[in-house]
N, C-alpha and C positions, 0 to 999 in steps of 0.2 A: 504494500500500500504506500503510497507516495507522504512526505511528508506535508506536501503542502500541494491541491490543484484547483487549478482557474477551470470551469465549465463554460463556453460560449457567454463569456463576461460581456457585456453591452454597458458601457458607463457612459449618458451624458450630465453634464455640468451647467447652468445658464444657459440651456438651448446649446453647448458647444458638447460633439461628441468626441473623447479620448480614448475609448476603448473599442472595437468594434469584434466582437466574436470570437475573442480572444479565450484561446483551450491550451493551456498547458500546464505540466506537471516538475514538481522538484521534488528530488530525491534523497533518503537517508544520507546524510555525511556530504551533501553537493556547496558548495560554495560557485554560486551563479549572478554574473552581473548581467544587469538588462541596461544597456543603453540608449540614448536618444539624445535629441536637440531639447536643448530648453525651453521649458515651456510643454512640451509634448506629451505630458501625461504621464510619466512614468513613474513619478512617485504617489500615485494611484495604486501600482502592486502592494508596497508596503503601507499603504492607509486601510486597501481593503483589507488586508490579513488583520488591522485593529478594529474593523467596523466602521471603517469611518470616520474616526472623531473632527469635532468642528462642523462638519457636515450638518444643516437641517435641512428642515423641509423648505424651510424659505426660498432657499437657496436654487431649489427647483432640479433637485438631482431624479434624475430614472438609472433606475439598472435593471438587466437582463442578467439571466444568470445566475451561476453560482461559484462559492467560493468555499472551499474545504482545508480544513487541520487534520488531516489520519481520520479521512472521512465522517467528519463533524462539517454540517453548513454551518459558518459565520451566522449569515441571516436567519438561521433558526436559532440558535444559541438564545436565551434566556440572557438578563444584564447579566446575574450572579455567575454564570456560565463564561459568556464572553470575559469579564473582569477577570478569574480563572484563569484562562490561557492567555490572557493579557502578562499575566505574571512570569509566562514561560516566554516573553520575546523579550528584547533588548532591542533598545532604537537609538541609534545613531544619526542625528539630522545635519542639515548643513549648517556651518557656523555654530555646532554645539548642542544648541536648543537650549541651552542654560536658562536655569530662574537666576535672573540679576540680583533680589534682593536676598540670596543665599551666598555664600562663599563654596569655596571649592570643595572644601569637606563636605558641607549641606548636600550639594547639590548633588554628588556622588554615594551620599550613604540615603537619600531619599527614597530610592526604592526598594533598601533592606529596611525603613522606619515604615514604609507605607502598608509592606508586608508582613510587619511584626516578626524578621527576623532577628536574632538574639546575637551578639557578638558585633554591635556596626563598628566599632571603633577600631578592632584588628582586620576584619574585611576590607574597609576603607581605604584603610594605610596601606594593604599588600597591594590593593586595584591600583593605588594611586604611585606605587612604589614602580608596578610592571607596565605604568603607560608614560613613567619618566615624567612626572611632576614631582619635583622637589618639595622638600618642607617648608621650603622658604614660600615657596606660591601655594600652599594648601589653607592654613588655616586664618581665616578674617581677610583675605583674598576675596575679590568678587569677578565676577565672570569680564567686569568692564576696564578691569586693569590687565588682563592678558590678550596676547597676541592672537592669531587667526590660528596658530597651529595647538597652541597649548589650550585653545578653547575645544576644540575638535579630541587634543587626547582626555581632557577631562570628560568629555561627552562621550568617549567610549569607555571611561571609567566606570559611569552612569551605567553606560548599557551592560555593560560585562558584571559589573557584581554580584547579581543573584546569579549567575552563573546561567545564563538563560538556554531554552532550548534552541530556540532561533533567533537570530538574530538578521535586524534588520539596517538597512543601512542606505540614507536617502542621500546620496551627491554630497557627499561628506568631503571631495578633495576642493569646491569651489572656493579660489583665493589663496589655493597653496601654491608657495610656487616648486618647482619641481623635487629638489631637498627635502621637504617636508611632506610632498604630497609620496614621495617613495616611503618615510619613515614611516605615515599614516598608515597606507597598506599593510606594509607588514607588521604592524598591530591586528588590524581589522581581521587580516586573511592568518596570521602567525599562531603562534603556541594560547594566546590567551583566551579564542575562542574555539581551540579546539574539538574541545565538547559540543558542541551545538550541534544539532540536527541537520541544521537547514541555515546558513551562509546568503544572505540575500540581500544585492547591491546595486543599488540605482545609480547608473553615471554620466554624466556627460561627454566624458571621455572614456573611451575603453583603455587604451593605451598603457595608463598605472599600472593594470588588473591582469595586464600581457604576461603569460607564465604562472600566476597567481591564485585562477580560477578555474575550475573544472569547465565552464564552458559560457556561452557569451550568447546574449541576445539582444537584437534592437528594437525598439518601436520606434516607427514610420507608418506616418498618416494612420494611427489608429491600429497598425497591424502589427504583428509581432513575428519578426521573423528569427528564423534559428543559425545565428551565426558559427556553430560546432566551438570546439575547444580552440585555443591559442594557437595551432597550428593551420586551422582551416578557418580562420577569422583573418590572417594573414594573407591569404589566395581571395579572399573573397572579393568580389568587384562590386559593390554598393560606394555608389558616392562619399557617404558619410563613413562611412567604414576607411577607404581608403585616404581620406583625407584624414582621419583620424591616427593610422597605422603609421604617419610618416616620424622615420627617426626611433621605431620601434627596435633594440637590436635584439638578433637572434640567438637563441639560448647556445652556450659554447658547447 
């Protein structure tokens, strides 16, 4: 059984559609980035695996479709339910997603306090120790005195501490520049989230992810197509692929 799959998904948003019959599956132990241009809907995958949130009616959303955890519908899940496997993802957003009016410690031991896990003070320390924040920037630290990279590894601090099943990860390298945006990965894709089920990364760029990911996909105009693993995303002749791929170098 898949860890996680899209059914003939139909998302539109204000009259605009992002998804259009979108059917695919991710697997036990897969670490997979979906790629696309900005703007193009793809941090849609990782909203719908949490329901939504932010989302109302107002807003004038339809969806087609379905969305599955180890064949659980999302959209049947009960709240109590959905909050449940909320607890088993880890979300990485771009620029962090930090609460401001918490510091560094807060904002990383938040989700073992929300969970009434017991021990936050030694979890904290070891997340914040293995994504290389110093002591000097942890405690009475707030999110608006750190840089664009060290805001991003505290945010995966955040994600990684209950040790989540899946983890999600929405264009987390925007504003890095190349330096940082290589250190980032191999956090995200390295030893600290090994355990995870299911590895799921939204990008703008594929390029970072080159060697790193079990296999690659783009959305364009609504479609999802199957770019294969890092060797056959490389051959592939898509516009945006190939402009993306330049300066890629080949595994020795």
């Amino acid at each position: 059984m898949p860890v996680v799959e899209f059914k003939e998904v139909t998302l539109e948003v204000e009259g605009r559609r992002y998804l259009d019959q979108i059917t695919c599956t991710f697997q036990q132990g897969e670490t997979v980035v979906i790629g696309g241009a900005p703007g193009c809907g793809k941090s849609f995958f990782p909203r719908l695996l949490l329901g939504l949130p932010g989302l109302q009616e107002s807003d004038r959303v339809r969806l087609w479709g379905d969305v599955q955890v180890e064949g659980n519908s999302i959209f049947s899940m009960s709240r109590e339910a959905l909050l449940r496997l909320r607890r088993q993802m880890g979300v990485v957003m771009a620029g962090g997603g930090l609460i401001d009016n918490m510091d560094v410690e807060r904002n990383v031991s938040l989700p073992l306090s929300y969970h009434g896990i017991n021990d936050v003070k030694s979890r904290c320390s070891e997340v914040l120790d293995a994504v290389g924040i110093p002591h000097a920037r942890r405690k009475g630290i707030r999110p608006v005195t750190l840089n664009s990279e060290e805001r991003i590894r505290v945010g995966i601090g955040r994600a990684v501490v209950t040790a989540p099943r899946i983890l999600l990860v929405d264009d987390a390298l925007v504003g890095l520049d190349q330096r940082a945006s290589d250190q980032v990965v191999e956090l995200i894709c390295g030893s600290q989230t090994r355990d995870a089920a299911l590895r799921l990364i939204t990008a703008s760029r594929l390029a970072p992810f080159m060697w790193k990911a079990d296999r690659f996909l783009l959305l364009d105009e609504c479609k999802l197509i199957d770019l294969g693993a890092s060797s056959e995303v490389l051959e592939h002749a898509h516009p945006l692929v190939m402009k993306d791929r330049e300066g890629v170098d080949l595994p020795l």
